[in-house]
N, C-alpha and C positions, 0 to 999 in steps of 0.2 A: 591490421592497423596500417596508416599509411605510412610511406619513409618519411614525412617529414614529425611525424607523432614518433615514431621511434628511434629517429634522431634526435629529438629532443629530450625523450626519457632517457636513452644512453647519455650525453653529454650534460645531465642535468640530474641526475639520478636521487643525486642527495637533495635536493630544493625539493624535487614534486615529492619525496618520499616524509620529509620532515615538515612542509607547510613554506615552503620561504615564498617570501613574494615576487621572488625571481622567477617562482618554477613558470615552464610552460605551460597558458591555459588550453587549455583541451575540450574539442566543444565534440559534446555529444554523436549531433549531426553529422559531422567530419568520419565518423568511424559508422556510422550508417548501421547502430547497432538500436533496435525498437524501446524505445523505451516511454511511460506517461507517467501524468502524476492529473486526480481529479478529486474535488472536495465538492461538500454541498454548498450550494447561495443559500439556504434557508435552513433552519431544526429541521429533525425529520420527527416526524414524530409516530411512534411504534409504542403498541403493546407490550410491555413487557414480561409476557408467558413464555414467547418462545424463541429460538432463536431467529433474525432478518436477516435481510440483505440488505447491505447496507449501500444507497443508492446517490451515491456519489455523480451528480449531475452539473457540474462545472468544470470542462477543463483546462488545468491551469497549463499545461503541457500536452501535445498529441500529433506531434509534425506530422508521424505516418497514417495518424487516424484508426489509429488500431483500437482504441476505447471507446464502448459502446456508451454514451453519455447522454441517452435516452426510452430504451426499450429495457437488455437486459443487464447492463450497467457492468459490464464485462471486458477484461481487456484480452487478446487474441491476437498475442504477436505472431507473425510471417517470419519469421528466423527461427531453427533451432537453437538451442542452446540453456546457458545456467541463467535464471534467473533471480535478482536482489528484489524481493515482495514487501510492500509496507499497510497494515492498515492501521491508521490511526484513530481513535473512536474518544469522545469528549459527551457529559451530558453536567449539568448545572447539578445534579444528584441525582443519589442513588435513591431507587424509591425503600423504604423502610423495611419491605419485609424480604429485601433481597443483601446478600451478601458480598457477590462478587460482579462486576462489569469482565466481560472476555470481549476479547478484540480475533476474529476467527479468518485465515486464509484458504478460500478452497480453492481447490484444480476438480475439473470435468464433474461438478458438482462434490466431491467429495471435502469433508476439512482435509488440510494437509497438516495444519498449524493452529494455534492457539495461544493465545497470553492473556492472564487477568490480573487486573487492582482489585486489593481488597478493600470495602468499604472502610469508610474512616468515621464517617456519621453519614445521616442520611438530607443533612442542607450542604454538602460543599461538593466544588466540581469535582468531579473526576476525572481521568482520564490514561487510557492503555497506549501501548503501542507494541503492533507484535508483527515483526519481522522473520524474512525465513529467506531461504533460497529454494529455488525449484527448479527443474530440468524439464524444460519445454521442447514438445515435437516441431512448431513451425507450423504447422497444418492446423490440427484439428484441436488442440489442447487452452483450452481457457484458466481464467482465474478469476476469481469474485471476493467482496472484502462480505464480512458479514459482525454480527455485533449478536452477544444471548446476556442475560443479566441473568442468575443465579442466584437460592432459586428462583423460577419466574414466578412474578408477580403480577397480578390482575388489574395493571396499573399504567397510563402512558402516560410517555416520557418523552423530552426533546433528546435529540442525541446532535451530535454534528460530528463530520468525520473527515480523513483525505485517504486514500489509495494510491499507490502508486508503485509501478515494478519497470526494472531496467537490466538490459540484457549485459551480463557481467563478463562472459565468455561463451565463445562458439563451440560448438560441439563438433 
């Protein structure tokens, strides 16, 4: 952190920690730690048998360029450290002969993470959000958001979604 970010948390401690609108704002960039955030411009639209990847090709954030927001729709941060993961996954409905929507976080192809809505009926939106933290190498270590409906069903679907991970602490 720099001394002026941590002179301000010291002599400010209670504002940033309770919300005041005194506290010092703190910009990302300044702490040079990787972080993105990227959703879709359009429905995506997926079979719903198995699980996808869900291909968030709009970035709303990506100073360092680290989010692949074209090919494999991947973010690949250059710092180690602990990372805060978000995918968020939205469709207008559930198709009928499925039960659950999961919102799914992988590293190096594997899930890490997983969160689902349970259907409510099969006409109203839904929508998950599943969050995790993760401990990245810097190097070689990726992450991918991905989406499965349960069970799957023989049926597509619009989905729309955001991704997004920010480096919380250095290793």
């Amino acid at each position: 952190m720099t001394q002026l970010v941590a002179r301000a948390l010291r002599d400010n401690l209670k504002a940033v920690t309770e919300g005041d609108v005194s506290a010092p704002k703190i910009d990302p960039a300044a702490l040079n730690l990787p972080y993105f955030k990227a959703t879709r411009a359009t429905a995506q639209n997926i079979n719903a048998t198995s699980p996808v990847k869900l291909t968030c090709n709009t970035e709303v954030y990506d100073p360092q360029n680290l989010y692949d927001n074209a090919t494999n729709y991947r973010f690949t941060p250059n710092k180690p450290g602990l990372y805060l993961v978000g995918v968020y996954v939205t469709c207008s409905q559930i198709p009928s002969a499925c039960t659950s929507m999961n919102a799914r976080v992988f590293k190096n192809g594997s899930q890490i993470d997983s969160m689902a809505t349970v259907k409510v009926d099969s006409t109203s939106p839904h929508g998950v959000l599943c969050t995790t933290l993760v401990q990245m190498n810097g190097a070689s270590d990726y992450l991918e958001s991905w989406v499965a409906f349960l069970p799957g069903s023989n049926t597509d679907i619009d989905i729309q979604g955001e991704f997004w991970a920010h480096c919380v602490g250095k290793l």
